[in-house]
TIKOLPA-633846 format. One record per residue: z, x, y of N, C-alpha, C in turn; residue in three letters. Coordinates in steps of 0.1 Angstrom, whole numbers, padded with zeros to 4 digits, always signed. Example, Ala and Ser with C-alpha at 12.3 -4.5 7.8 and 13.67 -1.06 7.14 Angstrom:
BEGIN
+0078+0132-0057+0078+0123-0045+0078+0132-0033ALA;+0071+0128-0022+0071+0137-0011+0079+0129+0000SER;
This chain:
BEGIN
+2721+0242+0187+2708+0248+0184+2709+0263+0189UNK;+2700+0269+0182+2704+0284+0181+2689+0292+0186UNK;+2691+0300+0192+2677+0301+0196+2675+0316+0188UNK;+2666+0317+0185+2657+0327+0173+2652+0339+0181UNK;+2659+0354+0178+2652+0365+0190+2652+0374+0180UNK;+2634+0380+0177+2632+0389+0167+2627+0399+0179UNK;+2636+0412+0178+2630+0425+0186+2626+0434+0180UNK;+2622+0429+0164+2621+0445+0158+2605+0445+0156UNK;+2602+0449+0143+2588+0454+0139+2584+0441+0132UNK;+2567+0438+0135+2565+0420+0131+2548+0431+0126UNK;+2548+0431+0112+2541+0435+0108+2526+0430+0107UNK;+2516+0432+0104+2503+0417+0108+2495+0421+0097UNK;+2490+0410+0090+2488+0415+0076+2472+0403+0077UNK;+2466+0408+0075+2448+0405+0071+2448+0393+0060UNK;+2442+0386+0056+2441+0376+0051+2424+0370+0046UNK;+2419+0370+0037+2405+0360+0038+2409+0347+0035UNK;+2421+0341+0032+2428+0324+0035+2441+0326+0038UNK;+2438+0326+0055+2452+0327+0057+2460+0313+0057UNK;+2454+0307+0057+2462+0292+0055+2466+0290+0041UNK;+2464+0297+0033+2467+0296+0016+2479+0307+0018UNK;+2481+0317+0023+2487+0326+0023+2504+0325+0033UNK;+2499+0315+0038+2510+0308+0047+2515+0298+0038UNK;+2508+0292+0029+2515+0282+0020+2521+0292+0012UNK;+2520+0299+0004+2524+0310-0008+2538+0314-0001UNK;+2533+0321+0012+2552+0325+0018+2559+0317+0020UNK;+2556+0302+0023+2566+0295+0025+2573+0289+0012UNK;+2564+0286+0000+2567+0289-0013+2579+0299-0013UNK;+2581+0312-0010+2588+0323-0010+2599+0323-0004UNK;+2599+0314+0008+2613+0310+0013+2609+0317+0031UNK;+2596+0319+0034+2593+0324+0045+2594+0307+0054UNK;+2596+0308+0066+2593+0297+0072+2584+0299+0084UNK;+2577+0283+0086+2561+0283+0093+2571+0286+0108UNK;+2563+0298+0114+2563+0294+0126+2549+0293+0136UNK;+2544+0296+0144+2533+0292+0153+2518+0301+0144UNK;+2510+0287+0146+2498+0290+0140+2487+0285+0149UNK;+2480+0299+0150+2467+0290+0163+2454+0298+0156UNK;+2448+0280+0153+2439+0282+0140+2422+0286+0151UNK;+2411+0291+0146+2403+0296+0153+2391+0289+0149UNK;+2380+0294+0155+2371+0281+0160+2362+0280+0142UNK;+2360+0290+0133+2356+0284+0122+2368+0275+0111UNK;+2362+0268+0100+2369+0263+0091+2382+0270+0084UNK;+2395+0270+0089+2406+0275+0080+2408+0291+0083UNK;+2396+0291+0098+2403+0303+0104+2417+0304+0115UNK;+2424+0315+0110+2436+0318+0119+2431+0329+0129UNK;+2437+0329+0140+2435+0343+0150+2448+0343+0148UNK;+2460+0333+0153+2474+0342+0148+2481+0333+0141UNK;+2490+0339+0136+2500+0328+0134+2514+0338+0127UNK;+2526+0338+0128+2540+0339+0121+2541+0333+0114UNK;+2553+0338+0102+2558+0334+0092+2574+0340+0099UNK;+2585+0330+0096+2597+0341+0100+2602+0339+0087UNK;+2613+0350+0081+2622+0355+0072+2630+0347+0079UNK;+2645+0340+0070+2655+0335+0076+2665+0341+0076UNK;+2668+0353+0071+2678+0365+0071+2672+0373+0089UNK;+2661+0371+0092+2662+0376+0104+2647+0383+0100UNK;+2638+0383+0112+2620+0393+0109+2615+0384+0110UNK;+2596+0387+0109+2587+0378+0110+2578+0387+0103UNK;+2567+0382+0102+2552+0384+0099+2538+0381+0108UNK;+2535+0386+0113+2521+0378+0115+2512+0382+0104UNK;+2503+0367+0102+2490+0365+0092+2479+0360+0100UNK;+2473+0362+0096+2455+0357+0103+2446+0364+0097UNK;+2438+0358+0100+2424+0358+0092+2412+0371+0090UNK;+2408+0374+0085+2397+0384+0089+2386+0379+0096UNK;+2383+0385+0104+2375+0381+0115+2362+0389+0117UNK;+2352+0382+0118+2340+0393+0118+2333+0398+0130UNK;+2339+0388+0141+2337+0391+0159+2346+0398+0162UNK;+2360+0398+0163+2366+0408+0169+2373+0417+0156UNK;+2376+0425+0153+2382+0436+0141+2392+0440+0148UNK;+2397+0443+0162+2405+0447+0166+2418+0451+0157UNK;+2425+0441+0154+2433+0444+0143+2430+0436+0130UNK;+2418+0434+0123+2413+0435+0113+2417+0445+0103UNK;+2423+0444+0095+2424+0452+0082+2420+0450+0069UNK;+2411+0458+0061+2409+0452+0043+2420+0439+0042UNK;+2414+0429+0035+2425+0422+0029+2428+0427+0017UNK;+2444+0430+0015+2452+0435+0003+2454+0443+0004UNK;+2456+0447+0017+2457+0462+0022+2474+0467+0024UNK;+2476+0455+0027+2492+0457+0033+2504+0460+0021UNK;+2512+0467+0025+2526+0467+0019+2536+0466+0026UNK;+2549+0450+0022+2554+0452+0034+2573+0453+0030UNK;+2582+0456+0033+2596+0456+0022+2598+0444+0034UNK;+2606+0435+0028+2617+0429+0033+2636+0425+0032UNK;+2638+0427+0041+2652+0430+0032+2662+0410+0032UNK;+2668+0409+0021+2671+0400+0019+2686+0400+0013UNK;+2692+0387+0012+2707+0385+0014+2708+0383-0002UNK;+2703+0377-0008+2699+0373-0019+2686+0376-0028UNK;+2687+0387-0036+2670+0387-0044+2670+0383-0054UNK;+2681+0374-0057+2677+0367-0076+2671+0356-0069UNK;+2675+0352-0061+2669+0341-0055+2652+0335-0053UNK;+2651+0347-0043+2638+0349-0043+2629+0360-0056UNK;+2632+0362-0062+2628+0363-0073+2625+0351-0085UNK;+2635+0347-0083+2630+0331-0092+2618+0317-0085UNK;+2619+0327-0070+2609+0318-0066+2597+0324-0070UNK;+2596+0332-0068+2583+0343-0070+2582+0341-0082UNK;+2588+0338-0093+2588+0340-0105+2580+0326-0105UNK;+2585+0315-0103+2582+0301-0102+2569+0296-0097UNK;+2565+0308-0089+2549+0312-0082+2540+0315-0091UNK;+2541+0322-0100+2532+0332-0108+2531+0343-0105UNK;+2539+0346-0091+2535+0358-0085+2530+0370-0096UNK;+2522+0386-0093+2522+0392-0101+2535+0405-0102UNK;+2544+0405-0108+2550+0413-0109+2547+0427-0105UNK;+2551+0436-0097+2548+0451-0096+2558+0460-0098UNK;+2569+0457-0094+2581+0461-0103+2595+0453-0100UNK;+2596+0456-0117+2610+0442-0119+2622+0448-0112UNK;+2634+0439-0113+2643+0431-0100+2650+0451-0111UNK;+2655+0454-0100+2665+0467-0102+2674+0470-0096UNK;+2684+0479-0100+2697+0485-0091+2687+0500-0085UNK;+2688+0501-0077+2685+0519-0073+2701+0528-0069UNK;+2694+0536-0073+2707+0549-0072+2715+0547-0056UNK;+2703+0546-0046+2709+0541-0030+2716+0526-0030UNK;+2717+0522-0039+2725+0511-0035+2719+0492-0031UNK;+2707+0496-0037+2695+0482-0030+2694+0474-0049UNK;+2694+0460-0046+2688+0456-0056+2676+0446-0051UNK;+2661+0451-0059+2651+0441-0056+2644+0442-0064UNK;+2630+0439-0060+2621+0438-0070+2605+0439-0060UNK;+2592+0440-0065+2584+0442-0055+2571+0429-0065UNK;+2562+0424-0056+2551+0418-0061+2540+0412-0053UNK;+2529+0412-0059+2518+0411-0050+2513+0399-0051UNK;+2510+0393-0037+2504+0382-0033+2488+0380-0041UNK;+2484+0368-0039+2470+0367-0040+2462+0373-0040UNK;+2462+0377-0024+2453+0386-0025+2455+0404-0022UNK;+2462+0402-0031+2464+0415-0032+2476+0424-0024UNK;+2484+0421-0016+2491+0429-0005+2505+0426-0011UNK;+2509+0436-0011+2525+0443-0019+2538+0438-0011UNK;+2545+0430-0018+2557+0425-0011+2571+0426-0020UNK;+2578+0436-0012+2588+0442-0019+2605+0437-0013UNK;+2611+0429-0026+2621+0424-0016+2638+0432-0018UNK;+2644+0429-0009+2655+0440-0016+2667+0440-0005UNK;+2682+0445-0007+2690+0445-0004+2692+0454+0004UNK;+2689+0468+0006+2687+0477+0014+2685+0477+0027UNK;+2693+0476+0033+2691+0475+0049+2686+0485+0056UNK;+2687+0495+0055+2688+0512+0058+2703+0515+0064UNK;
């Protein structure tokens, strides 16, 4: 067993179902990690999603007591970089997701593609590391 150490940037992305939006990424090939659901119906205060190439996400809910880090839902744009994007492209594809731009070579050397969740927030996947 391998133990899991993310030290980089864990982005937090707003949600009005974040429990829908946790299904959708895992759809994507994201996997569940800790979710601590809050005192209304299908509310989250936090919860991760980890990439398995390495990164995470946090998602949770919009909140109308604390806003602290409350953001518009559909606000977010986030790149992820990945080992494989036909892959996850045909999952996305397999989603309905909405397309925002199709799978490409770029002159730097990345191939991906970018598309937006449910509710709105831009997820762009791609081979580019920096």
């Amino acid at each position: 067993m391998t133990t899991r150490t993310d030290t980089n940037i864990w982005p937090g992305i707003t949600y009005d179902d974040a429990l829908a939006a946790r299904t959708w990424l895992a759809a994507l090939g994201f996997e569940a990690g800790v979710c601590v659901e809050g005192d209304g119906p299908g509310e989250v205060t936090h919860s991760e999603m980890l990439w398995p190439d390495g990164g995470r996400v946090m998602i949770h809910s919009t909140c109308k007591t604390d806003t602290t880090f409350t953001t518009p839902a559909g606000s977010a744009s986030v790149y992820v970089v990945v080992i494989d994007p036909d892959a996850v492209y045909a999952r996305a594809t397999a989603l309905g997701a909405r397309l925002v731009r199709d799978m490409a070579e770029e002159d730097y050397g990345s191939r991906g593609f970018s598309i937006a969740d449910p509710e709105g927030n831009l997820w762009s996947f791609g081979t580019y590391a920096g």
